[in-house]
N, C-alpha and C positions, 0 to 999 in steps of 0.2 A: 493780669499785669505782665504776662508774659511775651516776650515781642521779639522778631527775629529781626535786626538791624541790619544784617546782610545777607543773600542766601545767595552760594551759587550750584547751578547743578551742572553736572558734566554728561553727557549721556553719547557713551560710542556705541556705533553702530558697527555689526559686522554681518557680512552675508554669509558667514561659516554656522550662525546659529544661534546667535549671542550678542543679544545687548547688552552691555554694562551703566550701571548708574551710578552717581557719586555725586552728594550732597554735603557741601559744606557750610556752615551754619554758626552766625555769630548771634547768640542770645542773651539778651539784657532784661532785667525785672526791671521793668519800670512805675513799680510802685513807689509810695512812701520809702526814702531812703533808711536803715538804718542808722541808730545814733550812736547805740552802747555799743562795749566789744561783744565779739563772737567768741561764744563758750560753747567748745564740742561737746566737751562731758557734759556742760545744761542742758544740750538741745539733746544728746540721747536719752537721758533722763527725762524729757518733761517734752518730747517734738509737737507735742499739741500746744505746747504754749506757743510756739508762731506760726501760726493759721495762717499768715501771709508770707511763707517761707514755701518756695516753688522743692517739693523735694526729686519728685520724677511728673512724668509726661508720656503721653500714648503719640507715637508716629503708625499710620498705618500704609501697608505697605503692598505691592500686587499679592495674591493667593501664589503665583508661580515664581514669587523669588526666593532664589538661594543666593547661600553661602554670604549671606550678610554678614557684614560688620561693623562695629562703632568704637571710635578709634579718638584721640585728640593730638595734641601735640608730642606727648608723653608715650602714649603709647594704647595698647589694647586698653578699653573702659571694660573689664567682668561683671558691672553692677547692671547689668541689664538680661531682659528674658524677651524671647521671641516665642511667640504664642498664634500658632500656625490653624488656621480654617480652610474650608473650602472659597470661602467670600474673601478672604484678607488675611493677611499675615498682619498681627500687631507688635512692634516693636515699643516694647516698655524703656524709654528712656530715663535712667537716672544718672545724673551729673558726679561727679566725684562731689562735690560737696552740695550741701543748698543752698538755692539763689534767693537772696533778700535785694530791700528795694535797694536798685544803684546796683547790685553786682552784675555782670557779665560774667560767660562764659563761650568758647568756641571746642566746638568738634566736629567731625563730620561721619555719614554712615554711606554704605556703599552694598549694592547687591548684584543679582544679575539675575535678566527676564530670558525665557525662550524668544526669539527673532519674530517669532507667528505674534506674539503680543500685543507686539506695535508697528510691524513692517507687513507690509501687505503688496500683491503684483496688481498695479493696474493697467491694462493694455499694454502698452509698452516704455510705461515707467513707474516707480517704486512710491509707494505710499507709508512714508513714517506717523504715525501718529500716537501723541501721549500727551500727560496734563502737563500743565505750563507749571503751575507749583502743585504739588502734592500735598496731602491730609499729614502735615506735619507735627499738629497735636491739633486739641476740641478750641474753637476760639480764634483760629489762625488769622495772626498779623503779621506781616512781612513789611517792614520800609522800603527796600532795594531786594532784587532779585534780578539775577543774571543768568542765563542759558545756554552753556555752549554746546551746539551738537557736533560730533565729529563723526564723518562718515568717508566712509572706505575709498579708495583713491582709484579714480577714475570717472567719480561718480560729476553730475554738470546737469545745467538745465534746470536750476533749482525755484522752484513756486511755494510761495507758504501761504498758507491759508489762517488766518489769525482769528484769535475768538474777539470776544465782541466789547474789549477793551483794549485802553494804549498799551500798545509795546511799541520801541523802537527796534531797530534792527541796525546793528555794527555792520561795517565791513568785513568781510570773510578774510579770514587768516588761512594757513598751511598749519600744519602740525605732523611733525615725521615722528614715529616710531620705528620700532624694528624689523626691519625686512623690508621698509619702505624706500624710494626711488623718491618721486616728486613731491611727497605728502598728500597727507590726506584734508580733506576740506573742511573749515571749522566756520558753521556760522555761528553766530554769536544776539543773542535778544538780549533787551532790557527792561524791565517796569519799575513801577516803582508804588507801593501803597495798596497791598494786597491784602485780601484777606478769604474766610471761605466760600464766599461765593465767587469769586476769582477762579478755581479750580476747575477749569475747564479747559479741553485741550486743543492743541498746536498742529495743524497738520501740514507736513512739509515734502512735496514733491520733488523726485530728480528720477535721470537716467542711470543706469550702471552696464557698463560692457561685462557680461557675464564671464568672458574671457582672461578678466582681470584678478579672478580669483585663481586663476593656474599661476600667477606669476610670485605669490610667496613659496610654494613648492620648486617652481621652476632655480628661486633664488636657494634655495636650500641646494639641491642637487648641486647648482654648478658651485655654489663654494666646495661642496664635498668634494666634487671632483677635481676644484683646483689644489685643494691641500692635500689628497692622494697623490695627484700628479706632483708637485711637488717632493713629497718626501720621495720618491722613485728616482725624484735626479737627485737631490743633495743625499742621499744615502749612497748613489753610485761615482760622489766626486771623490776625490782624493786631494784635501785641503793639507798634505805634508808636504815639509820642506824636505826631511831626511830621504833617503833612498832607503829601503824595506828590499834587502838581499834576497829573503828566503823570500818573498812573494813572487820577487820577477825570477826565483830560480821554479819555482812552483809555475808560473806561468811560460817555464823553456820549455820545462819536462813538460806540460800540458801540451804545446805544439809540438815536441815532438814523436809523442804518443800518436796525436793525429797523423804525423805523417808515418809514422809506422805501419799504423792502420791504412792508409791509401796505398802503400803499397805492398802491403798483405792483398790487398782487394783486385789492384792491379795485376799481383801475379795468379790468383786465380780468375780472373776476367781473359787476361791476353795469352795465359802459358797454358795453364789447366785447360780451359775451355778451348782453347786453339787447337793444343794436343789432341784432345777428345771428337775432335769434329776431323783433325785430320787424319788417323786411325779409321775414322768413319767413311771417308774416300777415298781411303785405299785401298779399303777393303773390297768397297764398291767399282772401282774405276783399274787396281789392281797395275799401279805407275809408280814402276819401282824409282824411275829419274827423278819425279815431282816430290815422290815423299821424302827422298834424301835432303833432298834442296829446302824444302820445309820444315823437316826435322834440323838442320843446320842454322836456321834460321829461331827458331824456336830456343834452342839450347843458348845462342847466341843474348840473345833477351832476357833468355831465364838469368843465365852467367850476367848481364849488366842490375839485374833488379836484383841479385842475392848483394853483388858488391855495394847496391846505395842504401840497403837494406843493415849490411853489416856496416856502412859507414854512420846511419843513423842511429842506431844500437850504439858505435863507437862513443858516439858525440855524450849520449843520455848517463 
């Protein structure tokens, strides 16, 4: 009596290594309605006496999925056990309460496959392929089911190959996530009136510029480098109205240090070094006229670089 009145599955694809699935599930007992009230404490005492109260349900699920979970409105559901094989992962679904006939309940589970799973390289375009609705429990009835695939941005050229009943097929939507530019491509299926021999799968062709997987990284750096480069000017503005004395007195003394030093440097470049080399040709050349005349000249220089020397010194 158990029956899924709406299913949708969500299924992104990424070319980093990883698919993600996400199943959301509106389920209704469609037996015999109850008449009388519901008594917790009777039914934990005595849960055989309603034989036709759904308590839990086996979903099963690829052997390669992790990090599932089963979650509702509310929040995390802990009533359930994942019970892992080579063949299949089984997901023990149990409801927060029991379903009798007439009750509903919604939740949805969610895992993630390796990319090798279901995506495969044909020539020179991508091959998705997985079931249309999945081994949801023993008995599977679905009324509606909906399909949206989402796939990585860039991707075009899309072909699906359909199994061997009605689906319709929506118009493709966009869907932007984070680090996305123009979105990414959503197609979208519909059936209606499923059950387990329905479980057969979807194959859906397109292209991908392999190139397009550098442009989340690329988007990473350059924000990095926009907000380094940023703080480098607003740390070196100066947003004050007042005047700061000691800073611009801090920054006289700094240039005048400098120029102390230029002409420390000048007077052994032009007086020292001049000295030194003219001692050296007179010694050589032995002209007693030239040396006078160059030593006069020398002194004369030295005597203007000690005075702007002692005037910068004055000023500090």
């Amino acid at each position: 009596f158990l029956t899924i009145t709406e299913l949708t599955r969500i299924v992104e694809v990424s070319h980093w290594g990883n698919i993600a699935v996400e199943e959301h599930y509106h389920v209704s007992h469609t037996g015999a309605e109850l008449k009388s009230q519901f008594s917790r404490l009777d039914f934990q005492r005595n849960p055989i006496g309603a034989p036709t109260a759904i308590k839990s349900f086996r979903t099963v699920l690829p052997a390669s999925s992790k990090h599932v979970y089963y979650r509702d409105d509310i929040g995390n559901i802990s009533t359930s056990n994942l019970r892992e094989s080579e063949e299949a992962n089984e997901l023990e679904i149990r409801p927060r309460f029991p379903l009798f006939g007439g009750w509903k309940t919604k939740y949805y589970i969610g895992y993630n496959v390796p990319s090798y799973e279901m995506l495969s390289l044909n020539a020179d375009s991508y091959k998705l392929e997985f079931p249309f609705v999945d081994h949801s429990y023993d008995n599977l009835v679905v009324d509606q089911v909906e399909v949206k695939v989402i796939l990585p941005e860039g991707t075009g050229d899309f072909q699906v190959v359909y199994p061997n009943f009605e689906i319709e097929r929506l118009p493709d939507k966009k869907f932007k996530t984070y680090l996305d530019t123009f979105g990414r491509s959503v197609l979208t299926f519909k059936a209606k009136n499923l059950e387990e021999n329905h479980i057969k799968n979807i194959e859906i062709y397109y292209t991908f510029n392999s190139l397009m997987l550098l442009q989340e990284p690329l988007l990473v750096i350059a924000a990095f480098m926009i907000i380094f480069a940023s703080v480098i000017v607003i740390v070196r503005l100066d947003f004050s109205i007042s005047v700061d004395e000691d800073r611009e007195a801090r920054q006289r003394v700094s240039y005048l240090v400098e120029e102390l030093f230029a002409l420390a440097n000048k007077i052994k470049s032009d007086v020292c070094e001049e000295t030194v080399a003219l001692l050296a040709a007179a010694k050589v050349k032995k002209d007693t006229k030239v040396f006078k005349t160059s030593k006069k000249e020398l002194e004369a220089l030295y005597k203007q670089l000690c005075e702007e020397f002692a005037a910068v010194s004055k000023k500090m």
